[in-house]
LOLOSE-879015 format. One line per 3 residues: number of its first residue (from 1); their letters; for each residue x, y, z of C-alpha. Coordinates in steps of 0.25 Angstrom, whole numbers. Layout:
NUM) a) X:Y:Z | ...
***
This chain:
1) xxx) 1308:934:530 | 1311:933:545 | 1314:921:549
4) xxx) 1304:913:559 | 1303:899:566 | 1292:892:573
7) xxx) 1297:881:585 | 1293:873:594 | 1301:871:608
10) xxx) 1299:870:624 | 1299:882:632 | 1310:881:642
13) xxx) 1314:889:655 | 1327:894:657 | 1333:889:672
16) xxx) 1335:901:681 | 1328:914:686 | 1325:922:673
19) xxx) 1315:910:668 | 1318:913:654 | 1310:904:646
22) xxx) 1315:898:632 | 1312:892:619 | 1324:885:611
25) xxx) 1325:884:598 | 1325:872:590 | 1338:870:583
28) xxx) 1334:872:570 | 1327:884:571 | 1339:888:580
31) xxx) 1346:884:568 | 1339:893:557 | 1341:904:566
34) xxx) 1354:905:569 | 1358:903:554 | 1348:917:553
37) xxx) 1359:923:558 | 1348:932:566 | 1356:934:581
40) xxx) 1359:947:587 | 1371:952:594 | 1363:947:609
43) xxx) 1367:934:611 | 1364:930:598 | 1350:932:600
46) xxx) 1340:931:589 | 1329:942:589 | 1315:934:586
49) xxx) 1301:937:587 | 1295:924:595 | 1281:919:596
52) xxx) 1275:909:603 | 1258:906:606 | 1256:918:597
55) xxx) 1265:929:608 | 1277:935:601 | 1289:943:607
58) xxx) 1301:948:602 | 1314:939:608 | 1328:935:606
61) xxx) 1331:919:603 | 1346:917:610 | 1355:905:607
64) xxx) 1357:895:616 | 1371:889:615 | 1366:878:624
67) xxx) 1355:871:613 | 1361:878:601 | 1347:885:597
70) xxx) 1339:899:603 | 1331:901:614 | 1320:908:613
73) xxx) 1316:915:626 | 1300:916:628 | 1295:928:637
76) xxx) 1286:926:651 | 1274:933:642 | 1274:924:629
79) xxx) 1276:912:639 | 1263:914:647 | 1256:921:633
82) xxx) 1257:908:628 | 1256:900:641 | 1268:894:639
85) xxx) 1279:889:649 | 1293:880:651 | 1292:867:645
88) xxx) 1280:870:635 | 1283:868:618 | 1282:881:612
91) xxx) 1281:885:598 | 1288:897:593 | 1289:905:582
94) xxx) 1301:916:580 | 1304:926:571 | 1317:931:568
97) xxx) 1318:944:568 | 1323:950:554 | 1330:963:560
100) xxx) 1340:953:566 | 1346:947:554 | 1359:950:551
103) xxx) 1361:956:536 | 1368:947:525 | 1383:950:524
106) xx) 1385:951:509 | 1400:953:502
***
């Protein structure tokens, strides 16, 4: 069963040029899927598929040493799909993708 996780949190824009736009994770969903032991070699990123208002996309949650949780990052085009901006309560839903979990070491 792939794991999945639905969450509430404010939309928040990332100071500087790129204006990159974020969603942390709450810490105990932040929790759960650090014990799925579910990173890649990039960064520890986590490959998710990520909804929100009903527009999906394929992305990558990245740890964020500063709050202890993921960010997730939310394109331009789900943003004005769902006619959201910085400073809005979004609910997500993510799916872990299965292909990422690491096999079971047995003796």
């Amino acid at each position: 069963m792939t794991p999945s996780y639905i969450f509430t949190a404010e939309l928040w824009l990332f100071p500087g040029e790129a204006g990159w736009h974020f969603l942390t994770l709450p810490p105990d969903v932040a929790d759960d899927i650090a014990e799925q032991d579910t990173s890649s070699k990039a960064f520890g990123s986590v490959k998710v598929t990520a909804e929100v208002a009903g527009h999906s996309w394929q992305t990558s949650l990245f740890p964020d040493a500063k709050t202890g949780s993921y960010l997730l990052p939310v394109k331009k085009a789900v943003r004005n799909k769902a006619g959201i901006s910085a400073g809005d309560s979004v609910e997500a839903k993510l799916e872990l993708h299965p292909s990422e979990a690491k096999p079971n070491k047995t003796s």
